[in-house]
N, CA, C and O atoms as CSV, one atom per row, in Angstrom:
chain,resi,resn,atom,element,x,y,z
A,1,UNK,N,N,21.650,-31.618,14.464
A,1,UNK,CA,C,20.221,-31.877,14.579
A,1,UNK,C,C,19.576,-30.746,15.386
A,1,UNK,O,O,19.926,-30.542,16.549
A,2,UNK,N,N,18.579,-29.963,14.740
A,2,UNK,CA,C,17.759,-28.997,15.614
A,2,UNK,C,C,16.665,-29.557,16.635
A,2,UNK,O,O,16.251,-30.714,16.576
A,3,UNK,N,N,16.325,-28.809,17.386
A,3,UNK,CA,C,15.358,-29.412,18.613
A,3,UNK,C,C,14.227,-28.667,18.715
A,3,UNK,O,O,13.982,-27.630,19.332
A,4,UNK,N,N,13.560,-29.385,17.991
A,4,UNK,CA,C,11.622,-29.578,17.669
A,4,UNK,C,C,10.958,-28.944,18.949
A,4,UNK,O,O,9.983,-28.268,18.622
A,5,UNK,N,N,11.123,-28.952,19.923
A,5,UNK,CA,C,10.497,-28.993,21.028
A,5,UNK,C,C,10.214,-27.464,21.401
A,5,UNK,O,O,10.684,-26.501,20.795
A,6,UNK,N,N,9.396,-27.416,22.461
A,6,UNK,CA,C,8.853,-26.282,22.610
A,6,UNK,C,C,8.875,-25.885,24.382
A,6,UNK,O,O,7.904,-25.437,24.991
A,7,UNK,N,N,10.115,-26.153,24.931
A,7,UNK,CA,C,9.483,-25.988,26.333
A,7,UNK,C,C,9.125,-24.839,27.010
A,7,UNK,O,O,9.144,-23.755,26.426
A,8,UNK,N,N,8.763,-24.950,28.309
A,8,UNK,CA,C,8.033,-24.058,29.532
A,8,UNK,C,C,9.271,-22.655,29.161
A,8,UNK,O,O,9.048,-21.570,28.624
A,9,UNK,N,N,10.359,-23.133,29.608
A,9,UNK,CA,C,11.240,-22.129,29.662
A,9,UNK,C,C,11.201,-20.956,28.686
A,9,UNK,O,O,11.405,-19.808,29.081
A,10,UNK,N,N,10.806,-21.394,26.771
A,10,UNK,CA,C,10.148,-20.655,25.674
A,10,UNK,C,C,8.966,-19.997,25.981
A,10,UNK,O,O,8.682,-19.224,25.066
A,11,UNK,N,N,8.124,-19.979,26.922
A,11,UNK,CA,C,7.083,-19.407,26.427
A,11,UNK,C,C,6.987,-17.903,27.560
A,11,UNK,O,O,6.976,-18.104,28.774
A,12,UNK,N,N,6.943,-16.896,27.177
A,12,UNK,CA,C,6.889,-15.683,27.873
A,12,UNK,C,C,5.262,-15.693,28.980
A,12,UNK,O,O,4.064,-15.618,28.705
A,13,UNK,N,N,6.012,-15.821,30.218
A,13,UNK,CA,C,4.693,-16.000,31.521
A,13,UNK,C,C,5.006,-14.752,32.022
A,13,UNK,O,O,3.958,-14.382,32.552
A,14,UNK,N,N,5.764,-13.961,32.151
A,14,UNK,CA,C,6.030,-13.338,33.140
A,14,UNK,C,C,5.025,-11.957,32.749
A,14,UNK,O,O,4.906,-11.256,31.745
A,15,UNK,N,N,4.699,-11.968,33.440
A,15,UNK,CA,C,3.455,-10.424,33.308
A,15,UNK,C,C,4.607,-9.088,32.977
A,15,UNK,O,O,4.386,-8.439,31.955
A,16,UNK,N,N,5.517,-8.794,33.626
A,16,UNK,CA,C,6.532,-8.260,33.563
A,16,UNK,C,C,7.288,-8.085,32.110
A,16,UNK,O,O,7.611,-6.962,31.721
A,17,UNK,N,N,7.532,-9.198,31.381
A,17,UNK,CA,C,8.041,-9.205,30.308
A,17,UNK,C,C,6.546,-9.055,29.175
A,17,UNK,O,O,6.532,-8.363,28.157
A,18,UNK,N,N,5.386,-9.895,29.694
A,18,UNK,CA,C,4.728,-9.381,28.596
A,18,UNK,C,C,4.333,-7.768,28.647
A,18,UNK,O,O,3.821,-7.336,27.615
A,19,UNK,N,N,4.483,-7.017,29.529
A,19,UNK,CA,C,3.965,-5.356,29.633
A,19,UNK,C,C,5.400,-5.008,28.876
A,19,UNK,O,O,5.366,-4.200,27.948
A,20,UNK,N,N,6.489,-5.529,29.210
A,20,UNK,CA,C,7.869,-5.135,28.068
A,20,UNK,C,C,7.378,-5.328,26.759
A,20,UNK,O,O,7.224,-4.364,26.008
A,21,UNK,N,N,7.107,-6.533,26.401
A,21,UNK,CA,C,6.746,-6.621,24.744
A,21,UNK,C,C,5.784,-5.961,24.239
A,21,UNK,O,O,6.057,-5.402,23.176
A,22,UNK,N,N,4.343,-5.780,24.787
A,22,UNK,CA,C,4.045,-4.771,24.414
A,22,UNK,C,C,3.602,-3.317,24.568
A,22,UNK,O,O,2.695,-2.676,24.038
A,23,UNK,N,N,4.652,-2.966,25.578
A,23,UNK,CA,C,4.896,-1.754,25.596
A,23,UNK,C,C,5.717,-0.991,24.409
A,23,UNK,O,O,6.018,-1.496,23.327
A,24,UNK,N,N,5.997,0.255,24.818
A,24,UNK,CA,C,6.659,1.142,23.744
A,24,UNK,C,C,8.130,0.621,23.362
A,24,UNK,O,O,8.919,0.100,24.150
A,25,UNK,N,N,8.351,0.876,21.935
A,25,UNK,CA,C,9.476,0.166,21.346
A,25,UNK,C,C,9.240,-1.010,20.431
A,25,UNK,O,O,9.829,-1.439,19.438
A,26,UNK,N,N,8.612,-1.229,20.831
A,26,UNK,CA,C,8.097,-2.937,19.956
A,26,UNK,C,C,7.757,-2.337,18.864
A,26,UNK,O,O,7.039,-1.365,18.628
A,27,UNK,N,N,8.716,-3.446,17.863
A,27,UNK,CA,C,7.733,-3.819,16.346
A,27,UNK,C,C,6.979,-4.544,16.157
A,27,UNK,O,O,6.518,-5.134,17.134
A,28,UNK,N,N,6.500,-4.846,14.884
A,28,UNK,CA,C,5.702,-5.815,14.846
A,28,UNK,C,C,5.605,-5.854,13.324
A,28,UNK,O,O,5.833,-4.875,12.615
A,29,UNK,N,N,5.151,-7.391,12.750
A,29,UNK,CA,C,5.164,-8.032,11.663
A,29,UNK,C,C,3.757,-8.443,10.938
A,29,UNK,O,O,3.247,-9.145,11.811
A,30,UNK,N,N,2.700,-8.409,9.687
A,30,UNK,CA,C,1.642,-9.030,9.701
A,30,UNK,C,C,1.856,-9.545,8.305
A,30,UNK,O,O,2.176,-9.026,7.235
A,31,UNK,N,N,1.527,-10.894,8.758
A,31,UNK,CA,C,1.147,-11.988,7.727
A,31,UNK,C,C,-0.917,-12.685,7.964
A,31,UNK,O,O,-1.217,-13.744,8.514
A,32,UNK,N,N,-1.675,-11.917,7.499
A,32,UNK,CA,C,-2.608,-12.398,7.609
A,32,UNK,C,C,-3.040,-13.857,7.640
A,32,UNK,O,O,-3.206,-14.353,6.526
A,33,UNK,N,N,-3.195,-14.422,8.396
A,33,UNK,CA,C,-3.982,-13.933,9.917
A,33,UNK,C,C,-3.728,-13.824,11.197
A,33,UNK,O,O,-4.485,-13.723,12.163
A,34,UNK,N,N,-2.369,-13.859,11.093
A,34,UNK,CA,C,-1.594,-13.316,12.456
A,34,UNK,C,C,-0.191,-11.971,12.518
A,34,UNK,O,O,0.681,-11.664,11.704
A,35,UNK,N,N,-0.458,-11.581,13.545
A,35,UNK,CA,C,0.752,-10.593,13.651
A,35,UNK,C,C,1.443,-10.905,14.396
A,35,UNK,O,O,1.008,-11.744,15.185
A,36,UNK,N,N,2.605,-10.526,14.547
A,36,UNK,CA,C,3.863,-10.784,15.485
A,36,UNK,C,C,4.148,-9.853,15.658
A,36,UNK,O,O,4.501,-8.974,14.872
A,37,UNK,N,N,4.013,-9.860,17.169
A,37,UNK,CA,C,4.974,-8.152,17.963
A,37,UNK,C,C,6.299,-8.539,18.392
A,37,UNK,O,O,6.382,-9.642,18.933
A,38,UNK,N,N,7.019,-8.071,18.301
A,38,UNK,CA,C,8.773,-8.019,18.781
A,38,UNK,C,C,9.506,-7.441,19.322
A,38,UNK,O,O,9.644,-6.290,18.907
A,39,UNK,N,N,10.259,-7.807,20.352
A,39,UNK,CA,C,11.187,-6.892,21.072
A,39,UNK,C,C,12.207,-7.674,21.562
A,39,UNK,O,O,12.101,-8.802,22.044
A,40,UNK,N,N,13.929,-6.529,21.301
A,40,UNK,CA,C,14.679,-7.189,21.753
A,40,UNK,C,C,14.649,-6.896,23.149
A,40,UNK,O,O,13.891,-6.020,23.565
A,41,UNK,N,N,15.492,-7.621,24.016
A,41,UNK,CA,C,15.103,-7.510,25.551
A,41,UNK,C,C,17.039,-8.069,26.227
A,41,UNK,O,O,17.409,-9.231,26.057
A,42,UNK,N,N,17.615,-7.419,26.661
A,42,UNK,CA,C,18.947,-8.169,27.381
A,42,UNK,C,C,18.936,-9.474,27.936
A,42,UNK,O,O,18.275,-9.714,28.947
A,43,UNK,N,N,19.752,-10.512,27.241
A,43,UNK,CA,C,19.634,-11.849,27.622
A,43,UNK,C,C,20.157,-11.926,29.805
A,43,UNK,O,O,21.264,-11.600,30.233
A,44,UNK,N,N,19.316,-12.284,30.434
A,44,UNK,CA,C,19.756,-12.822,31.467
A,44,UNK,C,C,20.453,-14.117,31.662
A,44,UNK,O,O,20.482,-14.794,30.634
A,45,UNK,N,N,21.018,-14.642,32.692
A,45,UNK,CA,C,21.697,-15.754,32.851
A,45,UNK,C,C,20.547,-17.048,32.556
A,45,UNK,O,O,20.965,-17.909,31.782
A,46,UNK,N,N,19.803,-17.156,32.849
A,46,UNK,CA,C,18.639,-17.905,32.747
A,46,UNK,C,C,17.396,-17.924,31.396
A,46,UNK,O,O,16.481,-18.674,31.059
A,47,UNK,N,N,18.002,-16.618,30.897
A,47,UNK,CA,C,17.059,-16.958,29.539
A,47,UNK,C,C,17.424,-17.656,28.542
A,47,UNK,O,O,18.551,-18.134,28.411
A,48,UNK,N,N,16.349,-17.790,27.629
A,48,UNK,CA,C,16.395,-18.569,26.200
A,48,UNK,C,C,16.575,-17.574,25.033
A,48,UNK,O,O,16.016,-16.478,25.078
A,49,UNK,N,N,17.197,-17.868,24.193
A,49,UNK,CA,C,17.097,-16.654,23.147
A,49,UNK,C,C,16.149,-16.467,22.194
A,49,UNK,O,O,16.438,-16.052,21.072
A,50,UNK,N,N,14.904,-16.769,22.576
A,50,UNK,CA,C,13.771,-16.341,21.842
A,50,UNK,C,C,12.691,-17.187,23.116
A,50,UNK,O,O,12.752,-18.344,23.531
A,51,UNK,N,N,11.693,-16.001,23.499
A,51,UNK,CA,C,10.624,-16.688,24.550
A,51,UNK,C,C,9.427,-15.788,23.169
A,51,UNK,O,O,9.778,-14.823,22.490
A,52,UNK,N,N,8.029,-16.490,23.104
A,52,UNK,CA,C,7.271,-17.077,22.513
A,52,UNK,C,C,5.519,-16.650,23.774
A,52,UNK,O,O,5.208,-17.164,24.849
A,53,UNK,N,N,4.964,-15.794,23.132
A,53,UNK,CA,C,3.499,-15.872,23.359
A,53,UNK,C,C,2.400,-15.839,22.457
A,53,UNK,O,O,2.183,-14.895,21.698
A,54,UNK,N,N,1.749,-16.804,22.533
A,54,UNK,CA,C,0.931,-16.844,21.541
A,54,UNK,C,C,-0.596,-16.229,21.831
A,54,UNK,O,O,-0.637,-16.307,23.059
A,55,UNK,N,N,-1.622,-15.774,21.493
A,55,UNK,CA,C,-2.712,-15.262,21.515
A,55,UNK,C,C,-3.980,-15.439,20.881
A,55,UNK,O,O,-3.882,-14.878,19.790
A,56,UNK,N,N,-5.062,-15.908,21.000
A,56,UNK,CA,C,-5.753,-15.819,20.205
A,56,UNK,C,C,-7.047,-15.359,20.803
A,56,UNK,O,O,-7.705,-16.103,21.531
A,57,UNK,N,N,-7.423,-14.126,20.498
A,57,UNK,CA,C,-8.681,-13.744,21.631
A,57,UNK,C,C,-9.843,-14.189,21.928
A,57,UNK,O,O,-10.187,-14.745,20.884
A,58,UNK,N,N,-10.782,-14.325,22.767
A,58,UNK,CA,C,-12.167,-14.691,22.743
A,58,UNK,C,C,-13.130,-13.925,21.752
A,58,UNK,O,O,-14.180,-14.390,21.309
A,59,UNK,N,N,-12.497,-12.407,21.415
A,59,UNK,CA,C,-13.294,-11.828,21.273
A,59,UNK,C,C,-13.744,-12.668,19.450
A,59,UNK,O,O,-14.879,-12.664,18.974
A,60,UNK,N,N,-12.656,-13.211,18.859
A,60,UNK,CA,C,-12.596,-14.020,17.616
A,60,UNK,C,C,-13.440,-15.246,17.217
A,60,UNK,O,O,-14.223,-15.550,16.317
A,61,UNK,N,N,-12.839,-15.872,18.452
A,61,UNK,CA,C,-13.659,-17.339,18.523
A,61,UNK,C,C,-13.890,-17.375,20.177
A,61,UNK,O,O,-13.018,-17.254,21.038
A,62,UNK,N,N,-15.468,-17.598,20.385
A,62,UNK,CA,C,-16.184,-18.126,21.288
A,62,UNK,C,C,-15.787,-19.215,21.983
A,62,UNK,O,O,-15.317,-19.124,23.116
A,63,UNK,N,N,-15.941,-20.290,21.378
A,63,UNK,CA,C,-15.667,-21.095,21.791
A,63,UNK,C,C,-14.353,-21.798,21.838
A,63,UNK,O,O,-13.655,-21.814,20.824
A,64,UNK,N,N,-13.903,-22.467,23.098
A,64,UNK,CA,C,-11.885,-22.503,23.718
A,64,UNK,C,C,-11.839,-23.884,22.912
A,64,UNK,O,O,-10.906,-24.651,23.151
A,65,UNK,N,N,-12.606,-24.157,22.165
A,65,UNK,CA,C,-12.049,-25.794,21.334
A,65,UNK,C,C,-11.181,-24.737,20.218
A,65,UNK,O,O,-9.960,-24.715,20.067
A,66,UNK,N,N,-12.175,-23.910,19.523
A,66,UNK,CA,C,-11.410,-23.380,18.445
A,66,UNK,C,C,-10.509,-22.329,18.775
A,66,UNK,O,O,-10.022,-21.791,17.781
A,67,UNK,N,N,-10.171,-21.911,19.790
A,67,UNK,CA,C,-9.086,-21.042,20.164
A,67,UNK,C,C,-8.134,-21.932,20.462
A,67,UNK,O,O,-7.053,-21.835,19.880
A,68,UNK,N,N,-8.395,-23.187,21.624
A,68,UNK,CA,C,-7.009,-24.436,21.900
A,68,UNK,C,C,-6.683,-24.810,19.980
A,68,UNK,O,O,-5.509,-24.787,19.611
A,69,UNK,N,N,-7.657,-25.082,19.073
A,69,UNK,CA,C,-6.682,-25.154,17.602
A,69,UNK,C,C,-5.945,-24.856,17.155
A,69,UNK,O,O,-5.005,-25.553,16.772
A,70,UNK,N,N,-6.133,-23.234,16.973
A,70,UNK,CA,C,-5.345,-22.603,16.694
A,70,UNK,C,C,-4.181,-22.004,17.261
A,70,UNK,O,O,-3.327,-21.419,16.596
A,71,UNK,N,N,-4.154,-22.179,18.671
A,71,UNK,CA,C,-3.275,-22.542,19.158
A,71,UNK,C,C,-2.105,-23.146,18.960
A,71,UNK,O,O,-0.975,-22.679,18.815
A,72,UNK,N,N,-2.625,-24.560,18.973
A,72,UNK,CA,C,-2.061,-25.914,19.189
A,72,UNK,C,C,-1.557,-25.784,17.440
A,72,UNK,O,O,-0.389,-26.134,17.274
A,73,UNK,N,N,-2.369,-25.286,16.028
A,73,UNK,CA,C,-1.483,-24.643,15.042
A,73,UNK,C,C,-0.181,-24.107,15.192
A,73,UNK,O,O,0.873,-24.721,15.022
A,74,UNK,N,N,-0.317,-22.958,15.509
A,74,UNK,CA,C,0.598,-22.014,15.812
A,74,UNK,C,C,1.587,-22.449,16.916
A,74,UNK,O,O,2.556,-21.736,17.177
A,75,UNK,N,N,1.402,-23.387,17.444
A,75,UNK,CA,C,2.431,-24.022,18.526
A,75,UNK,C,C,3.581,-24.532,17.577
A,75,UNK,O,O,4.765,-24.201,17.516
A,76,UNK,N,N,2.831,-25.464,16.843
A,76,UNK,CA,C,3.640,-26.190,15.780
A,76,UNK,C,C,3.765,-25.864,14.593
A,76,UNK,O,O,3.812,-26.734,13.723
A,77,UNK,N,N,3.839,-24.657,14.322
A,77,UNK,CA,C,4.316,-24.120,12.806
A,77,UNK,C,C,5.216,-23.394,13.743
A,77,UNK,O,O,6.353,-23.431,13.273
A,78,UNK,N,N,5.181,-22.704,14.950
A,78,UNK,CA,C,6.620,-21.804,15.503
A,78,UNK,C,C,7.692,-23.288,15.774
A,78,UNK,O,O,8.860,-23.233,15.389
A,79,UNK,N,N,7.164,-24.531,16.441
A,79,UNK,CA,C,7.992,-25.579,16.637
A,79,UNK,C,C,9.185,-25.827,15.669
A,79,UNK,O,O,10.370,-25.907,15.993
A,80,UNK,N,N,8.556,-25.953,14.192
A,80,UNK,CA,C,9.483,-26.227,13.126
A,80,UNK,C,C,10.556,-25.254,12.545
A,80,UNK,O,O,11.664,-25.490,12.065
A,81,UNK,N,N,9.789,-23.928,12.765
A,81,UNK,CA,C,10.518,-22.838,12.188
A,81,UNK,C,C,11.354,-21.714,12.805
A,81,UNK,O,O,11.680,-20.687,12.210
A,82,UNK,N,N,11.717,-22.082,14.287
A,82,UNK,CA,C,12.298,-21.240,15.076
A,82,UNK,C,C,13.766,-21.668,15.182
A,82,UNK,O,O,14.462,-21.174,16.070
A,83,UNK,N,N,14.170,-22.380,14.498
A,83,UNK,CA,C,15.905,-22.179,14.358
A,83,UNK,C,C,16.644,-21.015,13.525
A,83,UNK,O,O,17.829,-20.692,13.604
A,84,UNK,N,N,15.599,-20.451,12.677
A,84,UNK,CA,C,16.522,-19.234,12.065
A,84,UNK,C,C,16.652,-17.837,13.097
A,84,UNK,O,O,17.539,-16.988,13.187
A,85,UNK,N,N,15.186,-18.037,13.912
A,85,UNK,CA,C,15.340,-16.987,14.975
A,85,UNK,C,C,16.534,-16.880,16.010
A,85,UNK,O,O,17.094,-15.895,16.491
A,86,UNK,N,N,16.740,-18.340,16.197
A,86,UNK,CA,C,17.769,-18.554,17.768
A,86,UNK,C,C,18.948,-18.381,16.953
A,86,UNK,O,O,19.750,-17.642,17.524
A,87,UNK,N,N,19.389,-18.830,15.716
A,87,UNK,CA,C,20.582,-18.321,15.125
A,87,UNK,C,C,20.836,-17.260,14.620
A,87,UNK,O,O,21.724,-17.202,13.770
A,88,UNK,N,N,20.180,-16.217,14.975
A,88,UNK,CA,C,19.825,-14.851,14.397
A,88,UNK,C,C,20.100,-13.932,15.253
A,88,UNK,O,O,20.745,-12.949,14.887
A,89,UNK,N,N,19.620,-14.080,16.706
A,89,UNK,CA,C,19.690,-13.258,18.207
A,89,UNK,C,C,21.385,-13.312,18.605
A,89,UNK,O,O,22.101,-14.292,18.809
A,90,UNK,N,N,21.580,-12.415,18.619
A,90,UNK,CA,C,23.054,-11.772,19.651
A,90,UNK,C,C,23.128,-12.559,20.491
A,90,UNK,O,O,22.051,-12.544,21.086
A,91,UNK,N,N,23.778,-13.263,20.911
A,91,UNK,CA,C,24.125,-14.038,22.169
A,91,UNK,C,C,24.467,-13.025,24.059
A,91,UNK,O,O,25.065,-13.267,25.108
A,92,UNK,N,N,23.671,-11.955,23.500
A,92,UNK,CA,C,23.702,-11.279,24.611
A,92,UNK,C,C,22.531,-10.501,24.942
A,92,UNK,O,O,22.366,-9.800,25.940
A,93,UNK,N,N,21.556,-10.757,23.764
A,93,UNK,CA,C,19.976,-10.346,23.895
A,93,UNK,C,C,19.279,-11.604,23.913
A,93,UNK,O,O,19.900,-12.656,24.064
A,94,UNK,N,N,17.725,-11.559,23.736
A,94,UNK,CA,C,16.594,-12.399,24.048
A,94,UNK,C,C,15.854,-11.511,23.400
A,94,UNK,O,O,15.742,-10.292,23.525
A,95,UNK,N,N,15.169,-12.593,22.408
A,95,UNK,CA,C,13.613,-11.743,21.777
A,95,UNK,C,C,12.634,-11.986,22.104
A,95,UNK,O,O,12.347,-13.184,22.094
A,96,UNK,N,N,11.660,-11.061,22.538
A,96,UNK,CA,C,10.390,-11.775,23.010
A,96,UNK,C,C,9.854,-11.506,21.881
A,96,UNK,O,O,10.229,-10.543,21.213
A,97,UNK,N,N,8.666,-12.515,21.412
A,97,UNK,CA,C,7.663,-12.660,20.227
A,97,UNK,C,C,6.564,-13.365,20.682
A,97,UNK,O,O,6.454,-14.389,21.356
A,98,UNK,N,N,5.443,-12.287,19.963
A,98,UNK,CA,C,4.144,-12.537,20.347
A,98,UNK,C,C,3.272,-12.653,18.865
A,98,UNK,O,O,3.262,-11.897,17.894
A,99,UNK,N,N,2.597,-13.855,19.115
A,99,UNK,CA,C,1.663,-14.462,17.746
A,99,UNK,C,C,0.448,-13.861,18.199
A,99,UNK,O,O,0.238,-13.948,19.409
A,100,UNK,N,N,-0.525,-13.182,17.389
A,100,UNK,CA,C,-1.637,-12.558,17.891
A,100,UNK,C,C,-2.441,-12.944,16.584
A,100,UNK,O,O,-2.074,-12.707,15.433
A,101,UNK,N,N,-3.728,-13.652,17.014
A,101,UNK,CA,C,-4.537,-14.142,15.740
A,101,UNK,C,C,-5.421,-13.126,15.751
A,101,UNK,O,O,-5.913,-12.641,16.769
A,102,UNK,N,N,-5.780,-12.563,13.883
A,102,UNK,CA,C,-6.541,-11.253,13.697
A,102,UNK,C,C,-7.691,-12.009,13.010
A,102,UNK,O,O,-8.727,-11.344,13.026
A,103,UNK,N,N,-7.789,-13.028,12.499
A,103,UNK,CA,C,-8.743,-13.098,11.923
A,103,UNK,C,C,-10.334,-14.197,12.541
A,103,UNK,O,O,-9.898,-15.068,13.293
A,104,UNK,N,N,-11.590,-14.287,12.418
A,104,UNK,CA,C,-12.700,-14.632,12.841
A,104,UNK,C,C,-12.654,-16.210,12.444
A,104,UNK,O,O,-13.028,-17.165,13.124
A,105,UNK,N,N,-11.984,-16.200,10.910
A,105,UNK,CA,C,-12.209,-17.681,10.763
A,105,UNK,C,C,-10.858,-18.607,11.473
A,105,UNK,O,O,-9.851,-18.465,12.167
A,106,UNK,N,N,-11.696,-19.675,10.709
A,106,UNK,CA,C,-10.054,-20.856,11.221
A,106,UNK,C,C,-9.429,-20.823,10.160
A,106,UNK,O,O,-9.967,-20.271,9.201
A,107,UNK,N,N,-8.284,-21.327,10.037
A,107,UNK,CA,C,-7.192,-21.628,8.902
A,107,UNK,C,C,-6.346,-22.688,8.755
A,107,UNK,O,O,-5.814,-23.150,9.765
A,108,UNK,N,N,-6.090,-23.229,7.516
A,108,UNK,CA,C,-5.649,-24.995,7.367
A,108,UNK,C,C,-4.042,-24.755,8.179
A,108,UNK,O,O,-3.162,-23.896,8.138
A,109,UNK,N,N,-4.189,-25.580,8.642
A,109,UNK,CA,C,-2.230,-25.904,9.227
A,109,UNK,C,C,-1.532,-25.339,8.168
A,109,UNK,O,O,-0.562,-24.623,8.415
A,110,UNK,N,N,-2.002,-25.628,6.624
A,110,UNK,CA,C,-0.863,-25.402,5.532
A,110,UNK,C,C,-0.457,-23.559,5.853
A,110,UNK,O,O,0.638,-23.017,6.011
A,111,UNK,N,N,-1.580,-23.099,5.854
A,111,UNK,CA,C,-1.809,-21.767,5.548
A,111,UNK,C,C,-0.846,-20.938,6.649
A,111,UNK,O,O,0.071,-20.171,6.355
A,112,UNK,N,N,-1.381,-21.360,8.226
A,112,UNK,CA,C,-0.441,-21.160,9.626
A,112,UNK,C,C,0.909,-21.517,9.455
A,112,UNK,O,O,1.756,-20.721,9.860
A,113,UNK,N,N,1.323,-22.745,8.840
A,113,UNK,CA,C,2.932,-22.727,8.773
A,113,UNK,C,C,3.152,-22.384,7.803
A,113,UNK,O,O,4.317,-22.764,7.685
A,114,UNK,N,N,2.754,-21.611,6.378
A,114,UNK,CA,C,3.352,-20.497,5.744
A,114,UNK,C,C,3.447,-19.374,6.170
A,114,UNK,O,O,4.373,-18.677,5.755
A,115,UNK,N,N,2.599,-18.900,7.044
A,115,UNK,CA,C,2.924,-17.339,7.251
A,115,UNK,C,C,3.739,-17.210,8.888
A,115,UNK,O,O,4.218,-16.118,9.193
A,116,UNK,N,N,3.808,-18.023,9.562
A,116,UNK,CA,C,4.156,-18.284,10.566
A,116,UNK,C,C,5.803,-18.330,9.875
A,116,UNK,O,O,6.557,-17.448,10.287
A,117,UNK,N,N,6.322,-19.246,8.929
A,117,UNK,CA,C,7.482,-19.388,8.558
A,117,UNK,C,C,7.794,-17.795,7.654
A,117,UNK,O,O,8.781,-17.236,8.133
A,118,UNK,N,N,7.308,-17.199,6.767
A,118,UNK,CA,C,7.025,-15.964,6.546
A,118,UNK,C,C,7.626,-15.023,7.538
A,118,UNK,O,O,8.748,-14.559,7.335
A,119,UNK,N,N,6.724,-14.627,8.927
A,119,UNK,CA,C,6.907,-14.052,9.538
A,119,UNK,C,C,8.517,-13.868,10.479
A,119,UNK,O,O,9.199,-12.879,10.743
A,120,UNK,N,N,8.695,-15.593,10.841
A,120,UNK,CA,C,9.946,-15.750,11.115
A,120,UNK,C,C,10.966,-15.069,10.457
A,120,UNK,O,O,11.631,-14.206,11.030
A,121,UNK,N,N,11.092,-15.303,9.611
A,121,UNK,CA,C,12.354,-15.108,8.009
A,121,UNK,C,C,12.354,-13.588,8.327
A,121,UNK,O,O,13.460,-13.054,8.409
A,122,UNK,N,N,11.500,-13.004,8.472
A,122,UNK,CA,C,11.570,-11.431,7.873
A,122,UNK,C,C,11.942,-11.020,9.733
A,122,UNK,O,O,12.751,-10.197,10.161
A,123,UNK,N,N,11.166,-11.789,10.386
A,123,UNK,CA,C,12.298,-10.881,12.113
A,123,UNK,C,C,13.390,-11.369,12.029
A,123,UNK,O,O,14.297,-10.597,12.337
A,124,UNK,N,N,13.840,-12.898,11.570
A,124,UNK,CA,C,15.044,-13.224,11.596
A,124,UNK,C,C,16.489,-12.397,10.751
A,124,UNK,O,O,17.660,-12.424,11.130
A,125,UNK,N,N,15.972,-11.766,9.639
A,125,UNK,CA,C,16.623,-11.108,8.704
A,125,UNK,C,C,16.847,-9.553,9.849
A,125,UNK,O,O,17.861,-8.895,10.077
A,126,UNK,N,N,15.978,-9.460,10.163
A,126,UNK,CA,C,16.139,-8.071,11.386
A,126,UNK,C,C,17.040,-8.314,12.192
A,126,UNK,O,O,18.055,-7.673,12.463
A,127,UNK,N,N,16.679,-9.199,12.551
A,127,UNK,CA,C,17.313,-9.333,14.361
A,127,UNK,C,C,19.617,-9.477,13.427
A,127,UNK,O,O,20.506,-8.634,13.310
A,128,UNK,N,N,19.549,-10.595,13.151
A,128,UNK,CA,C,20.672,-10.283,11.824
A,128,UNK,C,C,21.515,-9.507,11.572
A,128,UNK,O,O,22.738,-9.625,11.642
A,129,UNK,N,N,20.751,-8.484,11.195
A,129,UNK,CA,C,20.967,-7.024,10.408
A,129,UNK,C,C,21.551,-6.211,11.627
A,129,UNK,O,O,22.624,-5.629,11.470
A,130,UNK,N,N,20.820,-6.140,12.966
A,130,UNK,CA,C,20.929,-5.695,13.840
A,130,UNK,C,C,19.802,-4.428,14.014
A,130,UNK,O,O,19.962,-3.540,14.851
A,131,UNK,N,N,18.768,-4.481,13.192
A,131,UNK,CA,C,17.447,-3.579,12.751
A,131,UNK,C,C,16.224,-3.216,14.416
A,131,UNK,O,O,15.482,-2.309,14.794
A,132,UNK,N,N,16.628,-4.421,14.860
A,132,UNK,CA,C,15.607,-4.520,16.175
A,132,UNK,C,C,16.083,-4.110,17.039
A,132,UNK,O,O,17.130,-4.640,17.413
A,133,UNK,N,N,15.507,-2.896,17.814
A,133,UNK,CA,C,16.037,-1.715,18.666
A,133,UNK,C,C,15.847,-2.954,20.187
A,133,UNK,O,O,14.956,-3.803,20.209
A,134,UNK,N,N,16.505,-2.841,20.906
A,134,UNK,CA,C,16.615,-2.961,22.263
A,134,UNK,C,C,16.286,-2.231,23.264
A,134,UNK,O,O,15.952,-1.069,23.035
A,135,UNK,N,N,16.296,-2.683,24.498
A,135,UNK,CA,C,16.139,-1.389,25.546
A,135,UNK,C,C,17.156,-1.175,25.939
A,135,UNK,O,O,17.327,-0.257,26.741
């Protein structure tokens, strides 16, 4: 049985690691209307093998009802579809991944957990392969 859940420990806080992800080295993935930046990063004793930031700017949507949506979307289309990632990562790295919304409008849940699952598949096939450079 896989585990749905999404905790604290998943989600990339550390100012530190987010200037790692997107700093130099990072790839990145686009499935309109979001992109995903990526980087592998050396697993510490305490990490998870995939930490998770999501984004959606002000500069898009004004108002924080429709930014908490899409959000709270993208929370739960990564919820369902992040077991191919954690079975994908080296057991001696950690990926950080960042959801960055590009587009002005909103978009149906259907639409977010296709490209969200999309996006997964194609870092997961990387990370895999062994394609995703490290530091």
């Amino acid at each position: 049985m896989t585990d749905l859940s999404f905790k604290k420990r998943e989600h990339v806080v550390s100012t530190r690691l987010i200037e790692t992800l997107f700093g130099s080295g990072s790839l990145s993935v686009a499935a309109f209307p979001m992109r995903a930046v990526y980087k592998m990063v050396p697993r510490t004793a305490t990490d998870v093998p995939v930490q998770v930031l999501i984004s959606v700017p002000k500069k898009h949507f004004k108002h924080a009802v429709d930014r908490n949506r899409v959000k709270r979307q993208v929370r739960e289309a990564y919820r369902h579809q992040k077991q191919p990632l954690i079975d994908a990562v080296p057991a001696d790295k950690s990926l950080l991944l960042a959801f960055v919304w590009l587009s002005n409008q909103l978009a149906p849940s259907t639409t977010v957990a296709n490209r969200i699952e999309k996006m997964v598949r194609r870092i997961a096939e990387k990370a895999a392969c062994g394609l995703v450079k490290s530091e």
